[in-house]
N, C-alpha and C positions, 0 to 999 in steps of 0.2 A: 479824392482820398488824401488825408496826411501824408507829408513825404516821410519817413521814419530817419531817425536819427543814426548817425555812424554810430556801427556797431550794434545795433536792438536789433531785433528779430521783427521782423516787417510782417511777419505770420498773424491774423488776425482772433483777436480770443474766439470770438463766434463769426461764423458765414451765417449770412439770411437766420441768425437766431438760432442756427442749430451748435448744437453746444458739442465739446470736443469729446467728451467721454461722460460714461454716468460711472456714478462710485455710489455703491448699493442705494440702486434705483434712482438717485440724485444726481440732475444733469451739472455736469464739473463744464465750468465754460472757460477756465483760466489753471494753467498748472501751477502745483502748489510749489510755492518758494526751495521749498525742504526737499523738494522729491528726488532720490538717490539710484540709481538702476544698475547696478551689479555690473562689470565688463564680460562677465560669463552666466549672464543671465538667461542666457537665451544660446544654445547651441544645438547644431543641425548638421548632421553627418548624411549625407548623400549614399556614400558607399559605407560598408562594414566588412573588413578582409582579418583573417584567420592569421594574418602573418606576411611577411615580405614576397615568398613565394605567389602566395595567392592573390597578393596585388599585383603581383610583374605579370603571370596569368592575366589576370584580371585587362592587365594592359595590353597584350598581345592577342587575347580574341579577340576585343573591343575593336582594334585596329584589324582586324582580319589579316592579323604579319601569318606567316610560315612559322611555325618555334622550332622547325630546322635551320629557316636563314633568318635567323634576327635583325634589324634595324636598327644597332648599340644606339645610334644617333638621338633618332625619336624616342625609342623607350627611355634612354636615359634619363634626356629631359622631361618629360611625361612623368617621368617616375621620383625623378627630384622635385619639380613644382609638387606633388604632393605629401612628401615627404617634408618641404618646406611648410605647408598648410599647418599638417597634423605639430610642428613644432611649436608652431607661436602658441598652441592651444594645449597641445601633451607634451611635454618631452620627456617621460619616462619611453613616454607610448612611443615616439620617433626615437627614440635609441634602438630599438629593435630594426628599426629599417633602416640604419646608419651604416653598420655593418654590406647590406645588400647594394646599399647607394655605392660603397667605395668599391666592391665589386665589380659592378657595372662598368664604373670609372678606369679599371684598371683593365678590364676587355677592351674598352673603344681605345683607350690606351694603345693598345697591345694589336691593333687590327689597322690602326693608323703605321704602322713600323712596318717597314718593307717586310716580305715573310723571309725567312731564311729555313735551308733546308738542312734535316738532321744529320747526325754523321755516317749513319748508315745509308744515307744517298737519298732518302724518302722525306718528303714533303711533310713538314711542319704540322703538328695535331694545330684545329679549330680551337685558339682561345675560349669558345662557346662552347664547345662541346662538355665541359664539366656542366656546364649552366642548362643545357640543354638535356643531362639526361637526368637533372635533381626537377627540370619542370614538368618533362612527362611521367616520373614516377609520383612526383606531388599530383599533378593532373589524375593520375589510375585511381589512386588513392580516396582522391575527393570523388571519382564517381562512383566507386565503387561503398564507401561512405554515404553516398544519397539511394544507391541504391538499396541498403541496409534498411534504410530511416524509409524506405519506403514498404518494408517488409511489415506484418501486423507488430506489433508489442504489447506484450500482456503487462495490465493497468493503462493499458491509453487506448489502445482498439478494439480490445476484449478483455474478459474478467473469467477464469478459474471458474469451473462450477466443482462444488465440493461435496459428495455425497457419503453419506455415513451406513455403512452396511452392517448388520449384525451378522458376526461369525460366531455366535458363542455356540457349543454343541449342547450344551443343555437349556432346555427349555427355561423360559423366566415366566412365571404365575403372577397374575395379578395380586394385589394386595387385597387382604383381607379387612372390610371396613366392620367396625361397630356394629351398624343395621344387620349387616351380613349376620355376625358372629353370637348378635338375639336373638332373632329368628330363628337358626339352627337351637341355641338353647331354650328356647318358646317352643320348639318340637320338642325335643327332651323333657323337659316336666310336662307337655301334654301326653307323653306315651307312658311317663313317669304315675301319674294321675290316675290312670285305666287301672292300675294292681292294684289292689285294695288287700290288708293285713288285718285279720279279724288278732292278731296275738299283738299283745302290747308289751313290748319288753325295751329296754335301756340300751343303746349300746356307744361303747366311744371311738370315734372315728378320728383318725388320724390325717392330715394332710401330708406330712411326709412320707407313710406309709401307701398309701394314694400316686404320690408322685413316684415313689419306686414304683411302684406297680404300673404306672405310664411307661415308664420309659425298658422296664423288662418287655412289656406287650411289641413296645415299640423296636426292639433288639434285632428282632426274628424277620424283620419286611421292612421294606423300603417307606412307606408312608399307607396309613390305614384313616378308614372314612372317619368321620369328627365321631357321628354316632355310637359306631362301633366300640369307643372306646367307655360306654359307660353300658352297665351293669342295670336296667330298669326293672328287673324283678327283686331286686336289696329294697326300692324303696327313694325315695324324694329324699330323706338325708343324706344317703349314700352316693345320689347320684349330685346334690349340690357339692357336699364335698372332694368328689371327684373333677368338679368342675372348677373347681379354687385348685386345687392340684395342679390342673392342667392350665391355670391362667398363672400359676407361681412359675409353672416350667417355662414359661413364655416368660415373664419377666426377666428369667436370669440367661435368657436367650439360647436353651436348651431344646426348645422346639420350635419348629414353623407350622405357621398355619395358611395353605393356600388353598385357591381356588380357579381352577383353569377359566372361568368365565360367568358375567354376569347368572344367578341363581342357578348353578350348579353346585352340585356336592361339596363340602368341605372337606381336605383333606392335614392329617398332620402327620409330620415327620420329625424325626431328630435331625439337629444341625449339625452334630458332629457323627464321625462313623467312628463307630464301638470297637474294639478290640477285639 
């Protein structure tokens, strides 16, 4: 082989012909002059902690210490290498644990100094003991937190079922369609039909006086059959204009016209209650 020159990179563009990368589908056997790769192109977090707390945890069950008898020593250090890490990379993110690091520092501090005892004659509280009781109530915390998260939650574990009951106390009637409302009058002029008037006289028939006369009939009772409300001994004019009457009452939304269910009776009533 070539000896390579100071300073080059002795790395070979191809081994045995196989090329160093493909760049869409096209084997690259030499890198390109220009290529630039970001210093934070690529980052990989190992662990992910909620906070300082949960990394000094984090540190002390790993290590299987006591979090009654601490090891300032070990955690310390432990805890600065990675508070050193998280800095070259975050340092918003390591100012939050800066605070904890100088902490710590001031326990191992305070644990190296002869102990002195108080003026009431009784031995000196444990430096640790503030530290110790923010880690088991942080610790309660967090399990009792995963034990939450482990309860159902509605939209993640289950979904609401949602049913819609009808309370209303009076009944609702289907609507009355077209077909229906022929038919029933295809009965009327065929019963209308059957009378036969041998006298032939004139008369003028009124739709407004018609439509009063609906709604007086209609005064006295709750709702009467469709039939009933015409007259087929008057006669096929009488009973068509009675039925323009009763289709004018319905446009100005003065009567209803229902029917409990398919080819049953037609029934109609007024919409408002009379005085």
């Amino acid at each position: 082989m070539p000896t390579p020159h100071d300073g080059q990179d002795s790395t070979p563009d191809t081994v045995d012909g196989v090329a160093r990368a493909r760049l869409y589908g096209e084997p690259l056997f030499a890198l390109p002059n220009d290529l630039y790769i970001p210093p934070d192109a690529l980052e990989i977090f190992l662990e992910a902690f909620e906070g300082p707390l949960d990394l000094l945890l984090y540190l002390i069950r790993k290590q299987n210490f006591n979090v009654l008898d601490i090891p300032m020593a070990q955690v310390t250090k432990q805890y600065l290498l990675y508070v050193e890490q998280i800095r070259r990379t975050n340092l918003e993110l390591a100012s939050e644990y800066l605070l904890m690091a100088a902490m710590l520092i001031e326990i191992k501090s305070r644990m190296l100094l002869p102990v002195k005892k108080a003026d009431t004659g009784e031995e000196a509280e444990d430096p640790r003991a503030e530290l110790v009781r923010r880690l088991l109530e942080y610790e309660q915390m967090k399990l009792a937190a995963q034990k939450l998260d482990t309860l159902p939650v509605l939209g993640r574990d289950f979904l609401r079922s949602q049913v819609y009951i009808e309370q209303s106390l009076q009944p609702r009637f289907p609507d009355v369609d077209a077909e229906d409302l022929r038919a029933a009058w295809a009965e009327v002029l065929r019963r209308a039909k059957l009378v036969q008037h041998h006298k032939i006289s004139r008369e003028e028939l009124s739709v407004r006086e018609h439509m009063s006369q609906i709604l007086r009939r209609l005064q006295g009772a709750r709702f009467m059959e469709f039939t009933e409300l015409f007259d087929v001994t008057r006669g096929v004019p009488v009973v068509v204009v009675n039925f323009i009457a009763m289709l004018e009452l319905t446009r100005e939304s003065l009567l209803e016209i229902t029917q409990a269910e398919p080819f049953a009776p037609i029934y109609v009533r007024l919409t408002y209650t009379p005085n």
